[in-house]
C-alpha positions as CSV (number, residue, x, y, z in Angstrom):
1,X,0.8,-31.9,-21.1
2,X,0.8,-31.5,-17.6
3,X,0.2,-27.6,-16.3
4,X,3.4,-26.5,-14.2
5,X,2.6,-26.2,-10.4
6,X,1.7,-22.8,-8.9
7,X,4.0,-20.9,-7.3
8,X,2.9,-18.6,-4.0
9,X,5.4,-16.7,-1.9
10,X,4.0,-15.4,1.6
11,X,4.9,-12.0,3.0
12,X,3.5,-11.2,6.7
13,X,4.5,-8.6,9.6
14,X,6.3,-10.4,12.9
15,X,4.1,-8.4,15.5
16,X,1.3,-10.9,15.6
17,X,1.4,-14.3,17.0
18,X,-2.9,-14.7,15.9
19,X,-1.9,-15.2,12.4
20,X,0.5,-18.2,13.1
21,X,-2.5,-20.5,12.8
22,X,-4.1,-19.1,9.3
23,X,-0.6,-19.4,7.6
24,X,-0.2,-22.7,8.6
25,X,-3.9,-23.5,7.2
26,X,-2.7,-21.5,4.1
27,X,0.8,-23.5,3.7
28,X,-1.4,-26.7,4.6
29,X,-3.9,-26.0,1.6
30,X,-1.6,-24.9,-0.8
31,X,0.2,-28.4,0.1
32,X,-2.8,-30.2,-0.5
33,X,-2.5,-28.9,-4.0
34,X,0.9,-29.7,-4.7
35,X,1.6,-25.9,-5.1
36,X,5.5,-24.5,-4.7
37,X,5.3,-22.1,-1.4
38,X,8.2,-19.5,-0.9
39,X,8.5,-17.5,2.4
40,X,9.6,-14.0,3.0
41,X,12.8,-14.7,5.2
42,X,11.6,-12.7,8.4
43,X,8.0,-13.7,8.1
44,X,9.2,-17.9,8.3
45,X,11.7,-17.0,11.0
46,X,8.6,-15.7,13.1
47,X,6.6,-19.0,12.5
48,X,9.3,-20.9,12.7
49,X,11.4,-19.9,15.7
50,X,9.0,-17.3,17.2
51,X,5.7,-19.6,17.3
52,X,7.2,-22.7,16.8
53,X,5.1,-23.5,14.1
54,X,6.8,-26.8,12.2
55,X,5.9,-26.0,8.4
56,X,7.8,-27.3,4.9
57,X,7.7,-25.1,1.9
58,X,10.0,-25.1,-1.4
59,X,12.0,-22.3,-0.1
60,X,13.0,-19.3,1.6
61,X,13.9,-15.4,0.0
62,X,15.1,-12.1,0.9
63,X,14.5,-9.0,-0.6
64,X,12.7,-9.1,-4.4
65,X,14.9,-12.6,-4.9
66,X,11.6,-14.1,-5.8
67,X,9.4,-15.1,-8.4
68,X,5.6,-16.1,-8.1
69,X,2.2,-16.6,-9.8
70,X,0.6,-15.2,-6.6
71,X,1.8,-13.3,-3.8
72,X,-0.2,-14.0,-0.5
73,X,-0.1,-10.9,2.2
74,X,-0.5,-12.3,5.7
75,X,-1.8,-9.2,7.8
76,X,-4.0,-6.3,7.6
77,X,-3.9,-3.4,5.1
78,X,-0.6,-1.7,6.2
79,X,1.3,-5.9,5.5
80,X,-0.5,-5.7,2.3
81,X,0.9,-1.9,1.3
82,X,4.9,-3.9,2.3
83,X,4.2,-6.2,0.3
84,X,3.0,-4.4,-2.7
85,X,6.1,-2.2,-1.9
86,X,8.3,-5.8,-2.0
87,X,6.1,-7.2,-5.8
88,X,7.4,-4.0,-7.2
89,X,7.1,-4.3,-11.1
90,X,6.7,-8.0,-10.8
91,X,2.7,-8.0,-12.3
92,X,2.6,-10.6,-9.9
93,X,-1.2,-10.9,-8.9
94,X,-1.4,-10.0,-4.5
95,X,-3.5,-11.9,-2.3
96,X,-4.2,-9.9,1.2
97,X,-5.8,-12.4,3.8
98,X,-6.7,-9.7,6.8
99,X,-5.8,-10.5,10.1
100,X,-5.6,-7.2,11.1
101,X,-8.2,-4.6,12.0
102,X,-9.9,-2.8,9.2
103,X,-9.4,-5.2,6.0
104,X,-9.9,-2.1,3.3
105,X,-7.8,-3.8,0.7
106,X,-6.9,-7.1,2.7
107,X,-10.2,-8.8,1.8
108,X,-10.4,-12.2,2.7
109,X,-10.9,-12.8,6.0
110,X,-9.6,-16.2,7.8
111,X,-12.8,-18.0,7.4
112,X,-12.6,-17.5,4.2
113,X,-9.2,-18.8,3.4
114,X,-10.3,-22.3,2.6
115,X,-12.9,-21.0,-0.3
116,X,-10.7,-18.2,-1.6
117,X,-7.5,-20.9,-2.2
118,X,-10.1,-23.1,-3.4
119,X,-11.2,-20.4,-6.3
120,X,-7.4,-19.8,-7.2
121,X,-7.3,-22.9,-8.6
122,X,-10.3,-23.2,-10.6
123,X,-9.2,-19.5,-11.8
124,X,-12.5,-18.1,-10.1
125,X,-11.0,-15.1,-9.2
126,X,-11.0,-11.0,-10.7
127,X,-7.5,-9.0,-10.7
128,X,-7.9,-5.7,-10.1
129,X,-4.9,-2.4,-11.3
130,X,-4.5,-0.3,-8.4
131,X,-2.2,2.9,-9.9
132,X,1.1,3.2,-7.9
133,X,3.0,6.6,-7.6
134,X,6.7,7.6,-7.1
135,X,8.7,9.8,-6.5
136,X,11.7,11.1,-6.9
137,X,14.2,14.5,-6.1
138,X,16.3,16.6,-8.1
139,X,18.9,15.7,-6.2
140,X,18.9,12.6,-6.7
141,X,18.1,11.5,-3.3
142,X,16.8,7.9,-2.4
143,X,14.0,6.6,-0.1
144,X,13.4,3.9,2.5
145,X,12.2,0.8,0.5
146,X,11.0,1.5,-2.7
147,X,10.0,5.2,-4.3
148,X,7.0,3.9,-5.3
149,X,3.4,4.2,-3.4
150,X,0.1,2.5,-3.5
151,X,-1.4,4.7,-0.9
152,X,0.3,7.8,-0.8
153,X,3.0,10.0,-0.5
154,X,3.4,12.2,2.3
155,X,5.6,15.7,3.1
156,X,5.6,16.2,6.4
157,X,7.5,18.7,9.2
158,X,10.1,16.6,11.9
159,X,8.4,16.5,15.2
160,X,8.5,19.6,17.5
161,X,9.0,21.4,14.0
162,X,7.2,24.5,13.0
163,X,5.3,24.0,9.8
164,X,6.9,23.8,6.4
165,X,5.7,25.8,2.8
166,X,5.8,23.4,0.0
167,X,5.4,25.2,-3.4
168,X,3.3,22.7,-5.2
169,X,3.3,22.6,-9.2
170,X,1.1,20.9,-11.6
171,X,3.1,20.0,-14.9
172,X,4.8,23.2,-14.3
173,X,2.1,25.6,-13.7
174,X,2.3,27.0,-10.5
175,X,-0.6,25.5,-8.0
176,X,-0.2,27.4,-4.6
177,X,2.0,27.5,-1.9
178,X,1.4,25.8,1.2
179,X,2.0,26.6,4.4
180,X,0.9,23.9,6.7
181,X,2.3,20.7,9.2
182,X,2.4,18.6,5.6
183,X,1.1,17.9,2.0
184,X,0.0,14.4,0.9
185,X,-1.0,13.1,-2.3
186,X,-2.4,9.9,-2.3
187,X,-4.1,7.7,-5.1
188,X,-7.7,6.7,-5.3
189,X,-6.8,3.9,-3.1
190,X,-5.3,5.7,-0.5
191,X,-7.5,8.4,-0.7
192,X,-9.3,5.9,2.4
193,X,-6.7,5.8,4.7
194,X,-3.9,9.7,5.4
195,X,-5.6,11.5,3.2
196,X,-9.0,10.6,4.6
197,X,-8.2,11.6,7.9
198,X,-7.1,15.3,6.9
199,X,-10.4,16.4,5.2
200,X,-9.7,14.5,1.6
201,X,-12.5,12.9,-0.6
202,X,-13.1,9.9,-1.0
203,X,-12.3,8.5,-4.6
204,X,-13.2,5.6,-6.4
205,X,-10.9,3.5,-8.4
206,X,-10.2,3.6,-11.6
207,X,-11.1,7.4,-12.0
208,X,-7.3,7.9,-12.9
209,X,-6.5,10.6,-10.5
210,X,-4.6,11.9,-7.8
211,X,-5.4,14.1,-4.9
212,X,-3.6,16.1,-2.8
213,X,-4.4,17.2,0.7
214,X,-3.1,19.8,2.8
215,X,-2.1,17.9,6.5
216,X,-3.2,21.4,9.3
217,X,-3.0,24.0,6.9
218,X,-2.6,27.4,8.7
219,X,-5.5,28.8,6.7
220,X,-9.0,27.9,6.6
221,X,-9.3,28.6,2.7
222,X,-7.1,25.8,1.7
223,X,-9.1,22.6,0.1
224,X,-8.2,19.4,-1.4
225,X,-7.7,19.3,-5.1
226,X,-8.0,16.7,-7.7
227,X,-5.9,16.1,-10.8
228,X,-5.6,13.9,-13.2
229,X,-2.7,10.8,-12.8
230,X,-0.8,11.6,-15.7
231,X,0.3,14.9,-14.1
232,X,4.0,15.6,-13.1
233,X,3.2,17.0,-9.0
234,X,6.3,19.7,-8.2
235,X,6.7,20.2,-4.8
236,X,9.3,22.5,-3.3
237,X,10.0,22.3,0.7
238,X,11.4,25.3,2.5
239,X,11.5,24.4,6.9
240,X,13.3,26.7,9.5
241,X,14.1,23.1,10.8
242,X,16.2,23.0,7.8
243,X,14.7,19.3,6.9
244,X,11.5,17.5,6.6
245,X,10.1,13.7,6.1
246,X,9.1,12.3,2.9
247,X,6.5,9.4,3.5
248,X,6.2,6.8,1.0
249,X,3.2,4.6,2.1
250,X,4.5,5.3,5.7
251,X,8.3,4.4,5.4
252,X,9.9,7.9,6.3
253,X,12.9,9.3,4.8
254,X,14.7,12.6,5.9
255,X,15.4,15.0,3.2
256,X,17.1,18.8,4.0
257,X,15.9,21.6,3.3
258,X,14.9,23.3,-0.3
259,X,15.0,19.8,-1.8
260,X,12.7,19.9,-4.8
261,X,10.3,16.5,-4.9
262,X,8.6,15.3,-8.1
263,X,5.7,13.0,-8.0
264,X,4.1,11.1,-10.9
265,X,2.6,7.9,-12.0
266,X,4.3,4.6,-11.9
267,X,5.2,2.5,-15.1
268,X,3.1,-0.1,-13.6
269,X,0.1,-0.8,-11.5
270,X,-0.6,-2.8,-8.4
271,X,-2.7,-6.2,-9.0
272,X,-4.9,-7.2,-6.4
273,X,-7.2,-10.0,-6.0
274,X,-11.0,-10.3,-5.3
275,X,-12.8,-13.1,-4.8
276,X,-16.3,-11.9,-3.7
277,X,-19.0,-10.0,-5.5
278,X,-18.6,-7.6,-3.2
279,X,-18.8,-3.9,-4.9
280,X,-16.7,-0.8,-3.9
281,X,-19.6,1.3,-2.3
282,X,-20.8,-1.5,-0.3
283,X,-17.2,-2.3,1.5
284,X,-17.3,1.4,1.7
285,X,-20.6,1.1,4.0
286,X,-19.5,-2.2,5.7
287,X,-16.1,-1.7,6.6
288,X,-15.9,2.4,7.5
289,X,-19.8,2.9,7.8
290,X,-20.1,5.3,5.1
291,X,-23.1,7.3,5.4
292,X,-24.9,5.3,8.5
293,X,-27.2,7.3,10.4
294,X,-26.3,6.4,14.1
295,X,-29.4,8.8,15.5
């Protein structure tokens, strides 16, 4: 019996004419192989009519009307989060080719593309579960995209605001109350990027965990804490601006004052491939130069 052709559908950013060239070489591969290619609607409108890029695939979606083996991510880490945002509960397996800057979770860079499409189809590849968070309000209130985060999610005061108190529960016993410019709490794999940045740890997947991190809190006795990912997170915003942002792997929502946020684990994970050998510590020391001595 003959096996049914793959099926790919590419998701990429419009902002940058450099990857033009490696999606064509993608498209042109997965040709080669008689594969079934899908583009995100916006994504073949940029190669199309932007760069002028003549290319013929099976078809073109909008929105989550599409269904794949593999989903490729054309861009750097931030593409890769959108996309992940756009697979949803789909289990279908993400491919992030980075032609961005860092390349954290987008791992295959564009000289690579030829061996890594080349390992998909002799099934030389590893999926990894990356846990996913949501959230949701009392209210009932909705979010930009989709409630659910690979990254992180992020409380935050408006611009020019003072800062906010968030009275943070943990499976309904009382945490603290902060009183600071935000609050994030961010999976292991965004404990790299926001959460980073504001004094967070760095934690290694699949230690089942969340974190959250106080964003300028006004006291200097206020620390990071780790629980684990089957925890309900209760978080209660009070602002004299009278609203605040809720970021969900950077796509901002406003939400009024005294809203009451809940934040949990997702009924499904994130599936992103590797191809290399490459081990977690050693991207940490190649791509953010963990623990180099530069004396």
């Amino acid at each position: 019996m003959k096996k049914d052709k793959l099926r790919f559908a590419i998701f990429g950013n419009e902002y940058q004419a450099k990857k033009s060239q490696a999606v064509f070489k993608i498209i042109a591969l997965l040709q080669q192989k008689e594969a079934e290619i899908y583009v995100d609607k916006p994504f073949y409108e940029f190669i199309t009519e932007g760069q002028h890029m003549e290319v013929s695939v099976n078809g073109v979606f909008e929105g989550d009307d599409f269904s794949a083996d593999f989903a490729i991510s054309m861009g750097g880490d931030g593409t890769l989060l959108k996309t992940a945002s756009r697979v949803d509960a789909k289990n279908i397996p993400i491919i992030g080719v980075n032609i961005g800057r860092l390349g954290f979770l987008a791992d295959v860079n564009p000289s690579e593309i030829e061996t890594a499409m080349a390992a998909v189809f002799k099934g030389e590849y590893r999926v990894f579960e990356h846990t996913v968070i949501k959230i949701e309000t009392e209210e009932g209130d909705t979010v930009v995209g989709s409630p659910y985060a690979l990254n992180d999610i992020a409380l935050l005061k408006r611009d020019h605001a003072s800062m906010i108190s968030i009275r943070a529960s943990v499976n309904d016993e009382f945490l603290m109350t902060y009183q600071a410019d935000g609050l994030i709490v961010t999976t292991p794999t965004g404990s790299t990027a926001y959460s980073l940045s504001n004094g967070g740890p760095i934690i290694a997947p699949g230690t089942g965990t969340m974190c959250l991190t106080a964003v300028a809190p006004h006291s200097l006795n206020v620390r990071p804490i780790v629980v684990p990912d089957s925890s309900v997170i209760t978080l209660k915003v009070e602002s004299r601006s009278h609203s605040f942002l809720a970021a969900v792997d950077g796509r901002s929502t406003s939400m009024h004052d005294g809203t009451v946020v809940k934040i949990s684990k997702a009924p499904y994970s994130a599936r992103i491939v590797r191809f290399s050998e490459r081990r977690y510590f050693a991207t940490l020391r190649e791509k953010m130069m963990w623990g180099i001595d530069q004396r």
